[in-house]
N, C-alpha and C positions, 0 to 999 in steps of 0.2 A: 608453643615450642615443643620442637622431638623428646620423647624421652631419651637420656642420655645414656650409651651403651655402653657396659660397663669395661672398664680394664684388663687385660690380662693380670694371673700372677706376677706379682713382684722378684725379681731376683736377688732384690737387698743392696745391689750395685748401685751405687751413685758417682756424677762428677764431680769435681772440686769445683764447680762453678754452679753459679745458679740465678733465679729470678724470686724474691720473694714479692706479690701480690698482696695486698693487706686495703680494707674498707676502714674508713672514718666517718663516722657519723659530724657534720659540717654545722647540723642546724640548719634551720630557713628550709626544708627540704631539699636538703644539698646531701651527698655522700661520695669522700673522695676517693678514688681506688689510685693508689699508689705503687709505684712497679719499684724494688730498690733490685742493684746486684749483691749476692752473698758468694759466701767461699768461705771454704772449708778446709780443712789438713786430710781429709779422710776420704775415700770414694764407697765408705760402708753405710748402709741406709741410718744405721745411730751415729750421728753426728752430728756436731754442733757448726752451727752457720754462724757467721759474722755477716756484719754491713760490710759493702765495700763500697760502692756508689750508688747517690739515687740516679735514676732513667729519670723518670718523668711523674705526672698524675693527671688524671682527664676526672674533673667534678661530673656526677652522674644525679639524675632526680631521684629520692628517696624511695616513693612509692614505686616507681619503676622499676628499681633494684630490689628490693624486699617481695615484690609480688614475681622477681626472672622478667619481664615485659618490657626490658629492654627492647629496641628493633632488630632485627635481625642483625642489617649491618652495624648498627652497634655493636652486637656480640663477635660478630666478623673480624670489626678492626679492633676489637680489643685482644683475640685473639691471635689476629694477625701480627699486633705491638709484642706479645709476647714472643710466638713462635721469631720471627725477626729480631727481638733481643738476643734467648737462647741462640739460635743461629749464630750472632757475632760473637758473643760470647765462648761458644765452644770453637770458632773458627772454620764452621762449615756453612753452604750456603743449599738453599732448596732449587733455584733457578735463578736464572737472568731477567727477570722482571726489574731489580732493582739498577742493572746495568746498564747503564744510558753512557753514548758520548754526548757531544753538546750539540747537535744536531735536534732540532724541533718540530714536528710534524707540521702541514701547513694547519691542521686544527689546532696544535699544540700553540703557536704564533700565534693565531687568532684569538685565542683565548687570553694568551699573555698580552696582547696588545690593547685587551680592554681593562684588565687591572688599573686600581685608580694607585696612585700615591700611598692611600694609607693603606689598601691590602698590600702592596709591596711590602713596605714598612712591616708587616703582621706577620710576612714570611720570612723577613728578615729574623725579627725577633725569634720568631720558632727556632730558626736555623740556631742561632749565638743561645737558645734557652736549651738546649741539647749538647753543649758543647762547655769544657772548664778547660781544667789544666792538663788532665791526661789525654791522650790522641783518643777517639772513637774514631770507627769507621764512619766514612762519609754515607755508607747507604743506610747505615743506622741513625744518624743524625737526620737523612731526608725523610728516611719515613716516617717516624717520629713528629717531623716539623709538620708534615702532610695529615698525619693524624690530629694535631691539636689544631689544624685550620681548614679539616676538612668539612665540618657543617658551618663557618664563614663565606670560606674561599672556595667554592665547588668547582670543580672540571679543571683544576692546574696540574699538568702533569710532573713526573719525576725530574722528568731534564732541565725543566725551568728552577725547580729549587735545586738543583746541582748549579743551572749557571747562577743561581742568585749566593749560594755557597760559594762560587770561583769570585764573584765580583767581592763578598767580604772579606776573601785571603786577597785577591790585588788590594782592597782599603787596608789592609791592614790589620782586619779587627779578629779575622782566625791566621794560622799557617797549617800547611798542607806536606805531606807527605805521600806523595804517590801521585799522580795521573788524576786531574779533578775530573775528565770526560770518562773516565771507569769507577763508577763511586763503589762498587766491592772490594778495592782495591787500591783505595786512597784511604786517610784518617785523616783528620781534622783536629785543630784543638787552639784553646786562647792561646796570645804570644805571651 
């Protein structure tokens, strides 16, 4: 791993929103890393966070974590869950990667047409285990779904868990606010 270059000085500014990260030791050599959202009254660096909703948590191996030797892409998408929460959370977006309408590559079909039964079912679940009672945005809930299935279910892209999101708002089981073929720009949530 690169050594890591340091920060600029601090301005002492903060947002009333935020991501806090936090490790638990699981046992069995397990170690859970846990993403909650916090907020705050204040935008000054002394301040006090509250819970506000959990995100998610991807269980990590011990020795891996405690020695940084994680894989790259591991540290990549755990990254990348982060930057992508902050993003919805303050209301800004980095690019159009997450922006799909329901159109499928012909790679993209070919890959979905080998999923068996139970990985559907897996990305179902991801989808409804990212989602309660408050609306999230649909590209945060897809990416999200895509990170807790992505060493299962390899090579499924964004559109396919957007249309498998649209098929469990027509079941029933979310509702939708906004345009389900632009997921930066839709939100999701239980009925």
């Amino acid at each position: 791993m690169k050594p890591v270059t340091p920060m600029t000085s601090d301005d002492g500014k903060r947002p009333q929103v935020g991501v806090l990260v936090t490790l638990r030791d699981l046992g069995d050599g397990k170690t859970r890393m846990t993403l909650d959202d916090v907020k705050s009254g204040s935008t000054r660096r002394e301040t006090h966070w509250t819970f506000d909703v959990f995100v998610t948590h991807k269980d990590l191996d011990t020795a891996a974590v405690e020695a940084m030797q994680l894989s790259s892409a591991e540290y990549e998408g755990l990254g990348a869950t982060i930057m992508a929460r902050l993003l919805a959370l303050t209301g800004r977006s980095s690019s159009n990667v997450l922006e799909v309408d329901d159109e499928l590559s012909s790679e993209a079909e070919a890959r979905a047409a080998l999923l068996t039964p139970k990985e559907i079912a897996q990305i179902d679940a991801a989808l409804m285990s990212h989602t309660g009672n408050q609306w999230r945005k649909l590209a945060m809930v897809v990416a999200l779904a895509m990170a807790d299935c992505e060493e299962a279910i390899e090579g499924v892209s964004d559109a396919f868990y957007s249309r498998r999101a649209a098929k469990l708002v027509s079941d029933g089981y979310l509702v939708a606010n906004g345009d389900l073929r632009r997921i930066r720009y839709c939100e999701v949530k239980r009925p």
